[in-house]
Residue, then its C-alpha position, 0 to 999 in steps of 0.5 A: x565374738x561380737x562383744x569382744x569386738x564391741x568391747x575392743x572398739x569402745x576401750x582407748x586406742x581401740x583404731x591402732x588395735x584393730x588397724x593392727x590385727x587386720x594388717x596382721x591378720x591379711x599377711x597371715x592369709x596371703x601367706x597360708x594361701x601360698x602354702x597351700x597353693x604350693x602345696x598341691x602343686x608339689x603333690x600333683x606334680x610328683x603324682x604325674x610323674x609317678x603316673x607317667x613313669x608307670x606308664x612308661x615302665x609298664x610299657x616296658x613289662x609288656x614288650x618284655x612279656x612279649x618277647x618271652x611269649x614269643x620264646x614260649x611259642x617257638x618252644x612249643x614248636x620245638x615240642x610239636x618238631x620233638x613229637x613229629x620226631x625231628x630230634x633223635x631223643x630229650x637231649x636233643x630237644x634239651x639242647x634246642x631249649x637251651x639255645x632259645x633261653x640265651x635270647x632273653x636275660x629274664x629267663x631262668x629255663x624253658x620247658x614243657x610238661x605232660x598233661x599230668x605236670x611230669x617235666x618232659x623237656x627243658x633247658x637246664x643243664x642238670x635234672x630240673x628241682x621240680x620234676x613235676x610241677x603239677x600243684x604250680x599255680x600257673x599249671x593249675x590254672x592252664x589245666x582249669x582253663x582252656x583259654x592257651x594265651x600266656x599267663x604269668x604266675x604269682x610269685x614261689x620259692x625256688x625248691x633249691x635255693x629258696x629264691x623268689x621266681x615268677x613264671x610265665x606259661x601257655x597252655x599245650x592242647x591235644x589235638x581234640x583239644x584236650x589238656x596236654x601240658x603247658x610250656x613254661x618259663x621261670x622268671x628271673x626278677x634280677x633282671x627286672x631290678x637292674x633296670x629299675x636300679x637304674x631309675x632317680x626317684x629320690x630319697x626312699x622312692x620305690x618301683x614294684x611290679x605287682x602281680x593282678x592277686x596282690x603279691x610283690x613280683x619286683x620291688x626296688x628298693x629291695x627289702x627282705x621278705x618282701x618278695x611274695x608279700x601279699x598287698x591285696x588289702x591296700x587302697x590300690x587293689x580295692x579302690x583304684x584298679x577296679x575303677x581305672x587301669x591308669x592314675x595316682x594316689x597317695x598313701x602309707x607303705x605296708x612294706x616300710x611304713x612310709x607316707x609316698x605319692x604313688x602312681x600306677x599302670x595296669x600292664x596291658x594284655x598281662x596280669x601285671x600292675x606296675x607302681x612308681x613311688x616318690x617318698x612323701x618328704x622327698x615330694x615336699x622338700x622344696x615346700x618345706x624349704x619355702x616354708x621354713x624361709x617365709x614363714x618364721x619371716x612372715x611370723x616375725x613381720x607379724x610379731x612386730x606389727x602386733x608389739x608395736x601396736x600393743x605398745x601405742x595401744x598401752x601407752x593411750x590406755x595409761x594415759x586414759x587410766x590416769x585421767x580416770x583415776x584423777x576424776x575418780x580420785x576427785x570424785x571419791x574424796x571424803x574431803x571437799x576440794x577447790x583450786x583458785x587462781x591468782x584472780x580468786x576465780x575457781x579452777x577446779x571443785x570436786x563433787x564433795x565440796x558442792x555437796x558440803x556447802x550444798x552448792x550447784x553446778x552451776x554455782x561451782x562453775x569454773x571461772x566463777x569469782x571467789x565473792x560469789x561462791x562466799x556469798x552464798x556459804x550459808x554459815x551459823x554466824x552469818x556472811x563471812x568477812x570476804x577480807x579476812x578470808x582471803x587473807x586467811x588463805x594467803x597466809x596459809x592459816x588453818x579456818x574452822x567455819x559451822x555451818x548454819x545446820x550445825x556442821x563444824x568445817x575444817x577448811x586448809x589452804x595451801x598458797x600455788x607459785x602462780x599466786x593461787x591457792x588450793x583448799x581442802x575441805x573436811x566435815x570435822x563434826x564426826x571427829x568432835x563429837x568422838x572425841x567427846x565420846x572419847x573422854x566419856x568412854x575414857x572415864x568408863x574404860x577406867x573403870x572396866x579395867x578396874x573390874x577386869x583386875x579384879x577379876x584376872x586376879x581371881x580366874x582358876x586358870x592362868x592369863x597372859x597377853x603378848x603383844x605383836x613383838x612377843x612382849x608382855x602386855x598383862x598376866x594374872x597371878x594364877x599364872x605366875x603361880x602355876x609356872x612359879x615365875x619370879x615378879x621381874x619375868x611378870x612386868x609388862x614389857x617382858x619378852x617372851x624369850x625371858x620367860x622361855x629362857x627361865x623355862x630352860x634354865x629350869x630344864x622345863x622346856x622340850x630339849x628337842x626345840x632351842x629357845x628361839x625355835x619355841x619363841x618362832x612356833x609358839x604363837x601359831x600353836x593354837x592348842x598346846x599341853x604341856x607337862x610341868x615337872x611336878x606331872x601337872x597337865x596344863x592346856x594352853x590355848x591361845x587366840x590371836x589378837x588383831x593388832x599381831x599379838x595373843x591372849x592366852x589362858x593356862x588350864x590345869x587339866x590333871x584331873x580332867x584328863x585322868x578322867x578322860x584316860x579312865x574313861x577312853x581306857x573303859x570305851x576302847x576295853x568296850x570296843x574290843x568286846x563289842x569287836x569280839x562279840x561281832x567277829x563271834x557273831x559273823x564267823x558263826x557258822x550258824x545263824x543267830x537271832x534274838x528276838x524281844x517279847x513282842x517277836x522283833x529283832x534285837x540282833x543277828x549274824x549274816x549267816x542267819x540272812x545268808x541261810x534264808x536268803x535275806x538282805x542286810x536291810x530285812x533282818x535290821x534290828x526291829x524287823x518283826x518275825x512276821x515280816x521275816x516269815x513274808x521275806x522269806x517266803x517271797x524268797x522262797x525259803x520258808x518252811x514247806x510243812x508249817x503255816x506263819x501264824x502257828x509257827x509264830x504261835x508254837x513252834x516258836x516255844x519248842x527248844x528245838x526243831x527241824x525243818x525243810x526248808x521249800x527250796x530241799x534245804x533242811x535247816x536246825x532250829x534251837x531255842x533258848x527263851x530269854x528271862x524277859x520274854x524273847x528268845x534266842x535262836x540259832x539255826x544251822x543249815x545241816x541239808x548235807x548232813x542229812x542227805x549224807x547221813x540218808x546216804x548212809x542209810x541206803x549204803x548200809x543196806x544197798x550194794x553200792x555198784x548196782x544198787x541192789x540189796x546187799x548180803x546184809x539186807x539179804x541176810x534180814x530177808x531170808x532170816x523173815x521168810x525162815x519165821x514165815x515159814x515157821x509161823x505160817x508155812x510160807x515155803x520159799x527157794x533160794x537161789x545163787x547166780x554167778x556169772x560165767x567168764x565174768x573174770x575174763x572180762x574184767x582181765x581183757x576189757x578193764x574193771x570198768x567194763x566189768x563195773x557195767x556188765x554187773x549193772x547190765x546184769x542187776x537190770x536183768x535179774x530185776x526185769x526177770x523177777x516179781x515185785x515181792x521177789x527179793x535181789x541182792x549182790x553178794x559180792x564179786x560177781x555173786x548174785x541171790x534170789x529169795x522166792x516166795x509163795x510159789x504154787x509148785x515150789x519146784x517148778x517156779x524156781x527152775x523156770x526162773x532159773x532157766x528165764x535167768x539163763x536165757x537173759x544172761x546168756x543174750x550179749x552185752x554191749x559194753x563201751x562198743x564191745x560186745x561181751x556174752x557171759x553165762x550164768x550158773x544157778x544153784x537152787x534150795x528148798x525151804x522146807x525140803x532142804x531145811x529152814x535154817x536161813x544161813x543153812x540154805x544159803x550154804x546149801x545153795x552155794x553148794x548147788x550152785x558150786x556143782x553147777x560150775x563144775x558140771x560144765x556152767x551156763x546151767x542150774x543145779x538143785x541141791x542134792x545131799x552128795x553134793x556137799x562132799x564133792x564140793x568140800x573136796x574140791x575147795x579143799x584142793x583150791x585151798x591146797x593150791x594157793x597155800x602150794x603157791x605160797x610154800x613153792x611146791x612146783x617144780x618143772x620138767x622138760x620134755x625134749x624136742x627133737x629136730x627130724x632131720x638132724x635126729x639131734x635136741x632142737x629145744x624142751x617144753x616145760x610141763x608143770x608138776x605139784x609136789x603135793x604134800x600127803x599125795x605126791x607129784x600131781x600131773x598138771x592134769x590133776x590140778x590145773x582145772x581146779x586151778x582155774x575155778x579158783x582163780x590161780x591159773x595167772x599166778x601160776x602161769x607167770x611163776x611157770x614163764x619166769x622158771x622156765x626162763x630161768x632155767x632155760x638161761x643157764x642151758x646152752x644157747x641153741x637149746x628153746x624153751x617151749x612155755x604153754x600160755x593158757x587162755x586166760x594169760x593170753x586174754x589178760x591185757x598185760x601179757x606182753x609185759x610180762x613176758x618182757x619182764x621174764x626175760x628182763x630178769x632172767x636174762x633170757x634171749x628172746x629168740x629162745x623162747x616160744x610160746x604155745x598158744x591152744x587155738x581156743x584163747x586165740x578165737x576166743x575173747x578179743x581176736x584183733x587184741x590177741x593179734x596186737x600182743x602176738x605182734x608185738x612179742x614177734x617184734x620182740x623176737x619171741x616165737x608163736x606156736x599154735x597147739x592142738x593143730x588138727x582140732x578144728x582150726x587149722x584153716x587156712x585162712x585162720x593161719x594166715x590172719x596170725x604171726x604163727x612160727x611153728x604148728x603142733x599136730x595133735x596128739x590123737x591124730x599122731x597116734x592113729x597116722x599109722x593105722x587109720x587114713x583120716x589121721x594119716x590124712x589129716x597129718x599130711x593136710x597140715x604138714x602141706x598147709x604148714x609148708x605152704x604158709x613157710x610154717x614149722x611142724x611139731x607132732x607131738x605124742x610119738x610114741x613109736x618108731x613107726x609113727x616116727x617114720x611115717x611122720x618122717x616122710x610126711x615131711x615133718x619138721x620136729x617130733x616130740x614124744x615118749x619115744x624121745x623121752x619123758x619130761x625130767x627135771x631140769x637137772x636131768x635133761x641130756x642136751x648132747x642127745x641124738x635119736x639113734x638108728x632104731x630105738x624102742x619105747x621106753 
């Protein structure tokens, strides 16, 4: 800056300049103050009065709150008048309320509440919209405070009308001082805007009454949504307030974004901020005003001063510029110069013509006499004749004078009007001896031209020369040749338009570019090929010349550049196998490598780098296999089971290999040596392979689930103890497990619980059994067991069997549920029962099959009867599924009578098999073998869906009755299908019932069963609870289930006549039915006595042969009654 100033002040002018700037820059300073001034003061203006009406205005709240806290006191003595008995009832206190709530017009109602919130008085005309207000903040806040004095609440929403109300309330104590209520009144803001309505504050000024939490009570303008927004997180509440109850501030309005000068007052004695706000640009109009007059005014005083100073500032510099460039004109001309006046005495003489004549300053001082000067010109002839000089230079007349040094001087005098002379000076003594060099260099240029003809005339390729106006200047006959040019178009002096003219007239030339836009372009094509018509390729090049003008040569290139095709064509056919070589090499999914004799890279894929874990940079070629060997393993991905130095030495002459990698990888390796030495080498990351293909090997031979041997492996063992026993004498048991109830799991609790009851069973067999025991899964829920080399044969299979037994029998936990299974065993001996392998497996199915059928959770060993017994029955089992298939089955209902009315209330459906050879089977015959075989679902269901079928073509008063057996029952998906039976047959719910035998409700999964059996009630269906009298008839079990009927069963049926504990039991159940709103069926009647005893017992429906057999559905009576007596039938 200093400089610049420095600067400023040596430059011409510099005085008016800076007196300029100062001048400029002190109207800019005082003006700027002013601003400013004026300024603060509007902005402290408007915040005294923001303050001031804050003040007043908050003043103005407090004497309105104080009046409403004396409405409150008096209501609260019209509550203590109320309780002291005063008004005959609430409407009169109502009425006392509505009275003192017309004295202030911020009031909505006034009221009071009981301890618990309930309004118990107020002053509206109709029921309050809150009639407890018990979570209102301004009641909590009297309830956890025993201070009574008056408290004024944040803003709510009114319930009704979703208008914005405040409330003030004090609190109500019991004598003991206890909580007792508050009294209360909601507040009208409307009351507060029309006053503040009434308040100039400008354009965009506001008025808010503020709550002490931050939320908006009041604001004017108003603004939608503003009411009860919270500005807890202003500058007001966490930096004024809590430093002064009183002052101003600025600052940006949440609520619309606009810059305010604001001040506020604290309401004395209130939870209450009062805030008056004039707009920022409403503040600052007056500044603004006075801004906009005086300062473009000032701006344009200022422009004026500084134009006008720069105007005289350039006009001294121009003139100081001239001088300078006149003394730098004189004093840098290559001539010397001299002016004389009409006295002959010298005016001016520049430096050059001191130095010329080699002259002092002093010598060449003005008003020196011309004669002195002469004087001392020391010339080679001597003194100069002073006359003849002078007259010389009066008559205008050029003097050549050399000097003493040999220097030749060309002196030119021209004559001045007041009677003087100016002379210029100029050292010729260059310019003779050029011109002598000249003439010499003349006679040489002759004879290079010579040369130069001769040798144009003999260049291979064409030569033109054009000069600045496209004409020709030379050419030589090889050009004229290669464009077959006439001799008029190679003169000299031939424009180029001429000769571009020919070219198209011979139609040579670019059809797309007209003459003259070939004659603008051509002389700035640096390069050009062109194509005569006979096919010949012709390279022009050109090169500009100084003078504007160009030199070009013509190439015949034809052959070059067939060479040149031949040769791009053979790089780009190279380039397109190199491209396919290492799209090939990079897209290989093994890595490649060759190596050269001396064991170092030629080349490689990424993918050879990407198996061992190397970078581009450690498989470069040249990279020796030494130095690989130490990358990989720094990377952890050498071989874990070979040294370098034999793998380099040997392994590296092997074909192929492979090789576990240190990191669990397994890579192949193969080899191909190459012809030179080296090798090629290829290697394929196969760890998955591998893994997958031990995967295969395990599955093979292992139960996937459990991981135990599987019926293959099982198979080979038992196969090696048959040839032990044979060639040794190793006696070894075999013994089969299956699982009892394991289906009802599966049916109840899902597949995956049965996935994890089989895998808590496999740990279980495994901790039971000796390392040289063998354990399979055969399947299913099937298990096998293989034990050797016992000391008494007998006793070790039993006592792991019953080991077995007590594992298997302790509960599981699955998921959370708790689950108890059985196991059933059956046991062969090798040699007792054989030694055939496949044979004793067979023969302990066998045992194992008569274990089940003799009540499970046991151990059988093989017995020879048992074969016939277990073929019968899997002979029946195989009739069965084949009887599903052919339809063999076939209904018969048994009626149901109603007691009272002695007339058909409903059927049961029994089941009967058609059987082919035996004839119709009674379900007892069948359905045990049924379940073992697993067809009592399948069964089940087609009975549910018949049943409904027939029973929908019957009349509508007549139920059908459908025994569910456990395992429907306990099988999630029961609920759905009975849905679907009476979907598709069209049955009305409310016709069906279902009984249920009391074991399927206990057992399984109560809290599910309960769930279905709900579900089906909601439905309509009605529940029947069978066998009634065989242990679960207990209150409590009767309760817990949505039963509609109870069947008494039919044991204690036929003894309610003839011994006191059935007749006993009979008359329990009837009395727990009838207090429980239960219908009764005795099933099993038989005879008119039982009839009549059940009859005064109270019961409701009877059932039995004394009524009917089951007949098919086509013989059934539905008009049917019980006559006055009838006999068995």
């Amino acid at each position: 800056m200093l400089e610049a100033w420095r600067k400023l002040a040596r430059s011409p002018g510099s005085s008016v300049t800076i007196l300029g700037l100062l001048f400029s820059a002190l109207i800019v300073a005082l003006l700027l103050v002013d601003f400013g001034t004026r300024y603060r003061e509007a902005i402290a203006s408007a915040q005294t009065d923001a303050a001031n009406l804050a003040a007043i205005l908050a003043e103005h709240a407090a004497l309105t709150f104080e009046d409403i806290d004396r409405v409150l006191l008096e209501a609260e003595a019209i509550r203590k008048e109320s309780l002291s008995g005063k008004y005959a009832g609430p409407g009169a206190a109502n009425a006392a309320l509505r009275q003192l709530a017309r004295r202030s017009s911020i009031l909505v109602a006034v009221g009071w509440t009981d301890a618990s919130g309930e309004v118990i008085a107020h002053s509206y005309d109709h029921a309050p919209a809150r009639s407890n207000i018990s979570e209102m903040s301004h009641f909590i806040a009297h309830r956890d405070n025993v201070a009574s004095g008056l408290f004024v609440a944040p803003p709510y929403r009114s319930a009704v009308n979703n208008k914005w109300f405040s409330a003030a309330s004090r609190r109500l104590n019991n004598p003991d001082g206890s909580f007792a209520g508050i009294v209360t009144a909601p507040l009208d803001q409307s009351y507060l805007l029309k006053i503040y309505r009434t308040l100039d504050l400008g354009g965009d000024g506001s008025v808010v009454l503020l709550h002490r939490n931050g939320r908006i009570l009041a604001r004017v303008p108003e603004q939608k949504d503003v009411l009860g927004m919270s500005v807890a997180g202003g500058p007001l509440f966490t930096r004024y307030l809590p430093e002064s109850d009183a002052g101003s501030y600025e600052l940006t309005s949440p609520v619309d974004g606009i810059a305010r000068v604001a001040g506020y007052k604290a309401v004395s004695g209130l939870p209450l901020v009062m805030v008056v706000t004039y707009a920022r640009s409403h503040v600052l109009q007056p500044w603004y005003r006075h801004l906009y007059l005086f300062g473009p005014l000032a701006a344009a005083i200022v422009v004026v001063i500084l134009v006008g100073t720069s105007l005289l500032q350039r006009q001294t510099s121009a003139l100081a510029e001239t001088n300078t460039r006149f003394n730098a004109a004189l004093s840098n001309m290559p001539h010397g110069l001299s002016m004389f006046d009409a006295d002959e005495k010298l005016l001016i003489a520049n430096s050059r013509y001191r130095e010329m004549y080699g002259l002092t300053e002093a010598q060449v001082q003005r008003g020196t006499p011309l004669r002195n000067i002469v004087r001392d010109y020391n010339t080679a002839e001597g003194v100069l004749d002073l006359d003849e000089f002078l007259e010389g230079a009066k008559q205008r007349a050029p003097r050549i004078i050399t000097l003493a040094d040999g220097r030749i001087i060309s002196i030119l005098r021209t004559p001045m009007q007041n009677g003087g002379w100016v002379a210029t000076h100029q050292d010729i003594t260059e310019k003779r001896r050029d011109e002598t060099l000249l003439a010499e260099h003349a006679a040489e240029l002759k004879l290079i031209n010579t040369r130069f003809d001769v040798a144009i005339s003999n260049m291979s390729q064409g030569l033109c020369l054009f000069d600045a106006d496209k004409n020709l200047v030379i050419s030589n006959g090889r050009y004229q040749q290669m464009y077959d040019l006439p001799d008029e178009l190679v003169r000299p002096g031939t424009p180029l338009q001429r000769i571009l003219q020919h070219y198209a007239d011979r139609g040579e030339a670019d059809q797309n570019l007209t003459v003259n836009q070939h004659l603008q372009r051509m002389p700035n094509q640096r390069q050009q090929d062109y194509q005569l018509k006979n096919s010949r390729q012709i390279l022009i090049q050109r090169k500009p010349l100084p003078d504007g003008g160009w030199v070009a040569t013509h190439e015949d290139v034809t052959e070059q550049r067939r060479g040149e095709q031949m040769l791009a064509e053979k790089a780009a056919e190279l380039e397109v196998i190199n491209l396919r070589f290492d799209a090939a090499l990079n897209n290989m999914s093994q890595g490649l490598c060759l190596f050269d004799a001396d064991q170092r890279i030629v080349v490689s894929n990424a993918r050879y780098g990407e198996i061992y874990h190397l970078g581009s940079d450690q498989i470069r070629p040249g990279t020796s296999l030494a130095q690989i060997l130490d990358y990989r393993r720094e990377q952890g991905t050498h071989f874990a089971d070979v040294a370098p130095d034999v793998y380099r030495k040997q392994n590296v002459k092997l074909p192929s290999e492979i090789r576990e990698l240190t990191d669990g990888r397994v890579v192949a390796i193969a080899r191909h040596m190459m012809p030179g030495g080296g090798w090629l080498t290829t290697h394929e990351d196969i760890t998955d392979r591998a893994k997958n293909e031990k995967r295969i090997a395990f599955l093979a031979q292992h139960d996937l689930l459990t991981g135990l041997a599987n019926r293959a492996v099982f198979s080979e063992k038992l196969d090696e103890a048959a040839r032990r026993l044979e060639r040794h004498g190793s006696t070894f048991t075999v013994l089969m497990l299956d699982l009892d109830r394991f289906k009802a799991v599966n049916d109840t609790l899902g597949h995956a619980a049965g996935d994890q009851l089989l895998v808590e069973v496999a740990k279980r067999l495994q901790s039971s059994l000796r390392d040289t025991d063998v354990l399979a899964r055969l399947g299913g829920d099937e298990f096998a067991i293989i034990q050797e080399n016992e000391k008494n044969q007998s006793e070790g299979a039993i006592g792991l069997a019953l080991r077995i037994i007590g594992l298997i029998e302790q509960p599981f936990d699955l998921g959370g549920n708790r689950v108890s299974v059985g196991t059933s065993v059956g046991i062969a001996f090798a040699p007792e029962h054989g030694s055939d392998a496949e044979a004793l497996l067979k023969k302990a199915d066998v045992a194992l099959y008569a274990t089940k059928s003799a009540g499970r959770n046991d151990y059988r060993i093989f017995q020879s009867d048992m074969t016939e017994s277990a073929d019968t029955k899997k002979s029946m089992e195989a009739e069965l599924r084949e009887a599903m298939a052919r339809d063999e089955f076939e209904l018969h209902y048994q009626p149901v009578v109603d007691a009272r009315t002695r007339a058909m209330s409903g059927v049961e459906a029994f089941v009967r098999w058609h059987h082919p050879s035996k004839g119709v089977l009674a379900p007892e015959q069948f359905l045990g073998t049924a379940a073992s075989a697993g067809l009592v679902l399948p069964l089940g269901e087609w009975i549910l869906r018949q049943a409904c079928l027939d029973a929908a073509a019957w009349p509508s008063h007549v139920r059908i009755a459908v025994n569910v057996s456990a395992a429907q029952l306990l099988k999630g998906d029961f609920f759905d299908v009975v849905l679907c039976a009476l979907v598709e047959t069209g049955l009305s719910p409310e016709r069906l019932e279902l009984e249920v035998p009391s074991g399927a409700v206990l057992g399984g999964n109560p809290a599910a069963q309960l769930l279905t059996m709900r579900q089906l009630k909601n439905l309509g269906v009605s529940i029947v609870l069978d066998d009634c009298g065989m242990g679960y008839s207990a209150a409590s079990f009767l309760q817990g289930f949505p039963f509609d009927k109870i069947k008494i069963d039919r044991s204690i049926v036929h003894g309610c006549t003839t011994r006191r504990d059935c007749a006993a039991a009979v008359a329990s159940a009837i009395a727990l039915a009838d207090g429980l709103d239960i219908a009764t069926v005795a099933k099993g009647v038989e005879s008119w006595e039982q009839f009549e005893s059940l009859l005064a017992t109270g019961v409701d429906f009877v059932q039995g042969y004394l009524f009917g057999r089951p007949v098919p559905c086509s013989d059934v009576d539905f008009d049917m009654t019980i006559p006055a007596k009838r006999h068995v039938a």
